[in-house]
N, C-alpha and C positions, 0 to 999 in steps of 0.2 A: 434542227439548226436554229429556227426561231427560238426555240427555248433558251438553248445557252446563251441568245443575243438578249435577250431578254434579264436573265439572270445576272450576264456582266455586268448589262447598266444599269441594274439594283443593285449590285457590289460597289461598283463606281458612285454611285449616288449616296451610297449610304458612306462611302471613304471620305467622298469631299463634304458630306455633311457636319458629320462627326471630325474630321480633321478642322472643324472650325472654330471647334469648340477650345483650340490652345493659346486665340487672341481673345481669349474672354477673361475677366477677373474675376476674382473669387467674391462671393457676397456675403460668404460666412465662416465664420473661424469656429474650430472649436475650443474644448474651453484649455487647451494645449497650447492653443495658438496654429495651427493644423490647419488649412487652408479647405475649402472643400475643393471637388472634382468638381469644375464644369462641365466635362464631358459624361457626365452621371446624369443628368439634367434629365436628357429625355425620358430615361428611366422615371427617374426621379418624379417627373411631369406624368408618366404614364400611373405610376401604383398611387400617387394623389388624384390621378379621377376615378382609380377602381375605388378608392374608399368614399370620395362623393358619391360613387354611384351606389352604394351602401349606404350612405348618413342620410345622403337626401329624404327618399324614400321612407325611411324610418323618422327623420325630422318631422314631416310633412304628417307624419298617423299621427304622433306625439302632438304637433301642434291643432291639430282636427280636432282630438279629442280633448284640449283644453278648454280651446272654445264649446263646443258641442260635444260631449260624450256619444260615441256610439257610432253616430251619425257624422261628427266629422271626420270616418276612416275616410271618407269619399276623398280626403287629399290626398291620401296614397298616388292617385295617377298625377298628381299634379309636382308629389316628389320624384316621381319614375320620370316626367320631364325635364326636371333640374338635373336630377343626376346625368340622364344621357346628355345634355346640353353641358354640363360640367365633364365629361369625358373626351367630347369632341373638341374642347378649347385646351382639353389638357394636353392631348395628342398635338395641338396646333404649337402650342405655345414651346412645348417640350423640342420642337423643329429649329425653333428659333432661340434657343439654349436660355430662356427667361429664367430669372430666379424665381424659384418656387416658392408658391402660395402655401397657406393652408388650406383643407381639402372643407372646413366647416365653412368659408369663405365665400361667395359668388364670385364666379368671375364676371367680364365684361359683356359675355352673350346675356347670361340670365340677367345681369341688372339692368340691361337694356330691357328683355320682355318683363319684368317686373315694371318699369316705371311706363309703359305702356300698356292703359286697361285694352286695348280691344285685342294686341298682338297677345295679350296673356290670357284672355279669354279664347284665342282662337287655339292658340297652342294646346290647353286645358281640354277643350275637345276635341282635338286632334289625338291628343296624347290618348284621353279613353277611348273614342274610337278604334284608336290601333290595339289598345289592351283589351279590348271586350274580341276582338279579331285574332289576340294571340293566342286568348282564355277558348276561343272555339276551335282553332285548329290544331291545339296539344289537348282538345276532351276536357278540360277539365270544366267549359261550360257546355250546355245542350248547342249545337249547331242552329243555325236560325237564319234567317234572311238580313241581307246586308243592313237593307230599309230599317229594322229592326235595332240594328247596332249603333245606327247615326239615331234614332229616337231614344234612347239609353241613354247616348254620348249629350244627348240635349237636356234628359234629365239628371244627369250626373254633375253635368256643371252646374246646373241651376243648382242644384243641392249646393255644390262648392261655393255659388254666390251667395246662396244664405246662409249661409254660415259663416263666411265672411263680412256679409252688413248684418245677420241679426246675432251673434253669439250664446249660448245659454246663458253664458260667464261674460258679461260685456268687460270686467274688470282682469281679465284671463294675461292680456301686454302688462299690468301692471306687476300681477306675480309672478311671470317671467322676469322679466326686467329685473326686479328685485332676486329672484334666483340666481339670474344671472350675474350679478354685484357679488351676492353672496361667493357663488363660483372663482369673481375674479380675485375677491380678496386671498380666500383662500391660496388661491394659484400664486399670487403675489408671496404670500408667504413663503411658500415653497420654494419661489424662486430666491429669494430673501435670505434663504436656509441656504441651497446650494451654492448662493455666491458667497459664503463665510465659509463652506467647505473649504479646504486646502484642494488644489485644482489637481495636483499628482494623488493624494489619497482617494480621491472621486475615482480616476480614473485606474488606480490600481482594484477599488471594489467591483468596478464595472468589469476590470480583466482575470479576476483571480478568488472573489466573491468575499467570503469569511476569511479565507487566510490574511487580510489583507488587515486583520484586527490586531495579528500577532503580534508584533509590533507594540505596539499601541497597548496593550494589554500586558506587556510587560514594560515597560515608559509607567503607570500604574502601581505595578511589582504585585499581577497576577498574572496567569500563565506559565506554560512554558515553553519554549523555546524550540526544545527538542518533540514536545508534541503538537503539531501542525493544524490536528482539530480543534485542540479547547476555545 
Protein backbone atom coordinates (compact mmCIF):
# COMPACT_ATOMS: atom_id res chain seq x y z
CA UNK A 1 0.00 0.00 0.00
CA UNK A 2 2.93 2.24 0.74
CA UNK A 3 3.99 1.69 -2.73
CA UNK A 4 1.15 2.76 -4.74
CA UNK A 5 0.85 5.88 -2.10
CA UNK A 6 4.09 6.53 -2.92
CA UNK A 7 4.00 6.18 -6.71
CA UNK A 8 0.64 8.53 -6.95
CA UNK A 9 2.52 11.29 -5.48
CA UNK A 10 5.32 10.90 -8.18
CA UNK A 11 2.59 10.95 -10.77
CA UNK A 12 0.95 13.89 -9.13
CA UNK A 13 4.23 15.70 -8.72
CA UNK A 14 5.57 15.14 -11.97
CA UNK A 15 1.53 16.31 -13.62
CA UNK A 16 1.76 19.51 -11.67
CA UNK A 17 5.38 20.06 -12.66
CA UNK A 18 5.19 19.46 -16.15
CA UNK A 19 1.56 21.07 -16.41
CA UNK A 20 3.53 24.28 -15.84
CA UNK A 21 5.47 24.33 -18.27
CA UNK A 22 2.04 25.96 -20.56
CA UNK A 23 2.40 29.54 -18.79
CA UNK A 24 5.93 29.73 -20.18
CA UNK A 25 6.97 31.35 -23.45
CA UNK A 26 8.91 30.07 -26.08
CA UNK A 27 12.66 31.42 -26.13
CA UNK A 28 13.21 30.00 -29.53
CA UNK A 29 11.90 29.87 -32.87
CA UNK A 30 12.94 27.89 -35.62
CA UNK A 31 14.03 28.93 -38.73
CA UNK A 32 9.96 28.33 -39.84
CA UNK A 33 9.04 30.49 -37.30
CA UNK A 34 7.86 27.15 -35.22
CA UNK A 35 7.84 28.01 -31.58
CA UNK A 36 9.85 25.58 -29.34
CA UNK A 37 8.17 23.16 -26.65
CA UNK A 38 8.53 24.33 -23.17
CA UNK A 39 7.48 21.47 -21.89
CA UNK A 40 10.73 19.66 -23.64
CA UNK A 41 12.79 21.64 -21.27
CA UNK A 42 13.46 19.13 -18.82
CA UNK A 43 14.56 16.75 -21.24
CA UNK A 44 16.11 19.03 -23.01
CA UNK A 45 18.08 20.32 -19.65
CA UNK A 46 18.69 16.58 -18.80
CA UNK A 47 20.68 15.31 -22.50
CA UNK A 48 22.77 18.99 -22.15
CA UNK A 49 24.30 17.68 -18.90
CA UNK A 50 24.97 14.09 -20.34
CA UNK A 51 26.94 15.76 -23.11
CA UNK A 52 28.87 18.07 -20.26
CA UNK A 53 29.37 15.22 -18.60
CA UNK A 54 31.28 13.88 -21.70
CA UNK A 55 32.92 17.30 -23.09
CA UNK A 56 34.05 18.29 -19.68
CA UNK A 57 36.24 15.44 -19.01
CA UNK A 58 37.71 15.35 -22.34
CA UNK A 59 38.05 19.31 -22.21
CA UNK A 60 40.04 19.08 -19.15
CA UNK A 61 42.87 16.00 -20.86
CA UNK A 62 42.85 18.31 -24.01
CA UNK A 63 43.65 21.29 -21.97
CA UNK A 64 46.48 19.46 -19.51
CA UNK A 65 48.11 18.44 -22.21
CA UNK A 66 48.49 21.95 -23.87
CA UNK A 67 49.92 23.26 -21.07
CA UNK A 68 52.09 20.03 -19.96
CA UNK A 69 52.07 17.26 -22.37
CA UNK A 70 51.68 13.92 -20.62
CA UNK A 71 51.52 15.02 -17.47
CA UNK A 72 48.78 17.34 -17.71
CA UNK A 73 46.31 14.13 -18.08
CA UNK A 74 46.04 14.61 -14.16
CA UNK A 75 42.93 17.20 -15.14
CA UNK A 76 40.92 14.40 -16.16
CA UNK A 77 39.59 14.33 -12.33
CA UNK A 78 39.24 17.79 -12.41
CA UNK A 79 36.92 17.55 -15.71
CA UNK A 80 35.01 14.39 -14.00
CA UNK A 81 34.16 17.30 -11.45
CA UNK A 82 32.75 19.80 -13.83
CA UNK A 83 30.91 17.44 -15.70
CA UNK A 84 29.13 15.94 -12.48
CA UNK A 85 28.54 19.46 -11.21
CA UNK A 86 27.25 20.50 -14.81
CA UNK A 87 24.68 17.43 -14.59
CA UNK A 88 23.33 18.13 -11.15
CA UNK A 89 22.50 21.98 -12.31
CA UNK A 90 21.07 20.55 -15.45
CA UNK A 91 18.72 18.27 -13.70
CA UNK A 92 18.04 21.52 -11.27
CA UNK A 93 17.37 23.92 -13.80
CA UNK A 94 15.42 21.55 -16.25
CA UNK A 95 12.79 21.49 -12.92
CA UNK A 96 12.40 24.91 -13.36
CA UNK A 97 11.61 24.94 -17.27
CA UNK A 98 14.87 27.51 -17.78
CA UNK A 99 15.93 28.04 -21.21
CA UNK A 100 18.66 25.98 -22.14
CA UNK A 101 22.18 26.58 -22.16
CA UNK A 102 24.96 25.19 -24.17
CA UNK A 103 26.25 22.01 -22.70
CA UNK A 104 30.42 23.58 -23.64
CA UNK A 105 29.17 26.41 -21.17
CA UNK A 106 29.65 26.52 -17.29
CA UNK A 107 26.92 26.85 -15.42
CA UNK A 108 26.38 28.89 -12.19
CA UNK A 109 27.84 26.05 -9.70
CA UNK A 110 31.03 25.53 -11.47
CA UNK A 111 31.71 29.46 -12.13
CA UNK A 112 31.12 29.81 -8.68
CA UNK A 113 34.03 26.99 -7.63
CA UNK A 114 36.25 28.22 -10.48
CA UNK A 115 36.47 31.85 -9.07
CA UNK A 116 37.03 30.50 -5.77
CA UNK A 117 40.92 29.03 -5.33
CA UNK A 118 40.47 27.07 -2.08
CA UNK A 119 36.59 25.72 -2.95
CA UNK A 120 38.44 24.53 -6.28
CA UNK A 121 41.18 23.20 -4.71
CA UNK A 122 39.09 21.39 -2.32
CA UNK A 123 36.68 20.02 -4.73
CA UNK A 124 39.96 18.77 -7.08
CA UNK A 125 40.79 16.56 -4.30
CA UNK A 126 37.82 15.40 -3.33
CA UNK A 127 36.86 14.59 -6.83
CA UNK A 128 40.33 12.28 -7.13
CA UNK A 129 39.85 10.96 -3.89
CA UNK A 130 36.55 9.50 -4.95
CA UNK A 131 38.09 8.48 -8.49
CA UNK A 132 41.16 6.69 -7.08
CA UNK A 133 38.00 4.83 -4.59
CA UNK A 134 36.07 3.97 -7.73
CA UNK A 135 39.36 2.77 -9.77
CA UNK A 136 39.65 0.27 -6.53
CA UNK A 137 36.54 -0.99 -6.13
CA UNK A 138 35.68 -1.98 -10.10
CA UNK A 139 39.74 -3.73 -10.01
CA UNK A 140 40.84 -1.85 -12.24
CA UNK A 141 43.47 -0.33 -9.65
CA UNK A 142 45.27 -2.75 -6.92
CA UNK A 143 43.23 -2.27 -3.64
CA UNK A 144 45.17 -0.27 -1.03
CA UNK A 145 44.51 1.38 2.30
CA UNK A 146 42.32 4.40 2.45
CA UNK A 147 45.38 6.62 3.97
CA UNK A 148 46.90 5.71 0.70
CA UNK A 149 44.22 7.18 -1.45
CA UNK A 150 43.95 10.69 0.34
CA UNK A 151 48.19 10.82 -0.15
CA UNK A 152 47.58 10.23 -4.02
CA UNK A 153 44.58 12.67 -3.90
CA UNK A 154 47.33 15.28 -2.24
CA UNK A 155 49.69 14.33 -4.91
CA UNK A 156 47.39 14.52 -7.74
CA UNK A 157 46.45 17.97 -7.04
CA UNK A 158 49.69 19.24 -6.49
CA UNK A 159 50.59 17.90 -9.98
CA UNK A 160 47.23 19.91 -11.02
CA UNK A 161 48.71 23.05 -9.36
CA UNK A 162 51.75 22.84 -11.22
CA UNK A 163 50.64 22.86 -14.04
CA UNK A 164 48.52 25.29 -13.75
CA UNK A 165 51.34 28.01 -12.19
CA UNK A 166 54.28 26.48 -14.13
CA UNK A 167 53.01 25.25 -17.83
CA UNK A 168 55.67 23.76 -20.38
CA UNK A 169 53.85 25.97 -23.05
CA UNK A 170 53.42 29.28 -20.76
CA UNK A 171 52.07 30.75 -24.33
CA UNK A 172 49.44 27.53 -24.60
CA UNK A 173 45.89 30.56 -23.52
CA UNK A 174 47.29 32.30 -26.29
CA UNK A 175 46.94 29.47 -29.06
CA UNK A 176 43.76 28.62 -27.87
CA UNK A 177 42.39 31.78 -27.86
CA UNK A 178 43.52 32.30 -31.32
CA UNK A 179 41.98 28.83 -32.27
CA UNK A 180 39.25 29.52 -30.84
CA UNK A 181 38.79 32.95 -33.09
CA UNK A 182 39.88 30.84 -35.86
CA UNK A 183 36.70 28.38 -34.79
CA UNK A 184 34.32 31.34 -34.49
CA UNK A 185 34.96 32.87 -37.75
CA UNK A 186 34.43 30.02 -39.37
CA UNK A 187 31.19 29.26 -37.51
CA UNK A 188 30.12 32.70 -38.32
CA UNK A 189 30.36 31.83 -41.94
CA UNK A 190 28.26 29.04 -41.77
CA UNK A 191 25.89 30.79 -40.07
CA UNK A 192 26.21 33.60 -42.79
CA UNK A 193 25.51 30.80 -45.37
CA UNK A 194 22.50 29.31 -43.84
CA UNK A 195 20.86 32.70 -43.18
CA UNK A 196 20.97 33.38 -47.23
CA UNK A 197 19.63 29.74 -47.61
CA UNK A 198 15.75 30.17 -48.56
CA UNK A 199 14.26 28.87 -45.07
CA UNK A 200 11.54 26.20 -46.85
CA UNK A 201 14.42 24.71 -49.10
CA UNK A 202 16.77 24.23 -45.78
CA UNK A 203 14.05 22.66 -44.27
CA UNK A 204 12.73 20.57 -47.14
CA UNK A 205 16.69 19.12 -47.28
CA UNK A 206 16.61 18.41 -43.79
CA UNK A 207 13.04 16.31 -44.51
CA UNK A 208 13.61 14.52 -47.67
CA UNK A 209 17.53 14.87 -48.28
CA UNK A 210 18.66 14.85 -52.28
CA UNK A 211 15.27 14.75 -53.72
CA UNK A 212 14.88 18.13 -52.45
CA UNK A 213 17.47 19.30 -55.60
CA UNK A 214 14.87 18.11 -58.09
CA UNK A 215 13.58 20.97 -58.37
CA UNK A 216 16.12 22.95 -58.49
CA UNK A 217 17.94 21.01 -60.97
CA UNK A 218 15.57 21.28 -63.46
CA UNK A 219 14.77 25.43 -62.66
CA UNK A 220 18.81 24.80 -64.27
CA UNK A 221 17.24 22.53 -67.41
CA UNK A 222 19.31 19.45 -65.92
CA UNK A 223 17.46 16.47 -64.49
CA UNK A 224 14.69 14.80 -64.69
CA UNK A 225 11.54 15.01 -63.32
CA UNK A 226 10.43 11.59 -63.80
CA UNK A 227 13.62 10.20 -62.26
CA UNK A 228 13.65 11.13 -58.39
CA UNK A 229 17.43 10.12 -57.96
CA UNK A 230 19.52 12.09 -60.38
Amino acid sequence: MKIVRRALFIMGAMVVTFSTAYGIPPETYSDLGNPEEPALRPYKWLWRGIKAAVFQPLNSLREGNLKTPIVGSVEVSRGVRRGAVEVKESVCRGLTFSAVRPYREFGTMNTFIEDDIFLRHATDYLTTVYLLNVLEGDHILPPGDTRNDFQWGVAVSGVQKGVDLYPADPQWQEREATAQQVREVRAQQTRQKIAQEDPVKRAQKRYIGKRAETNAKAERGRGNLLKMDE
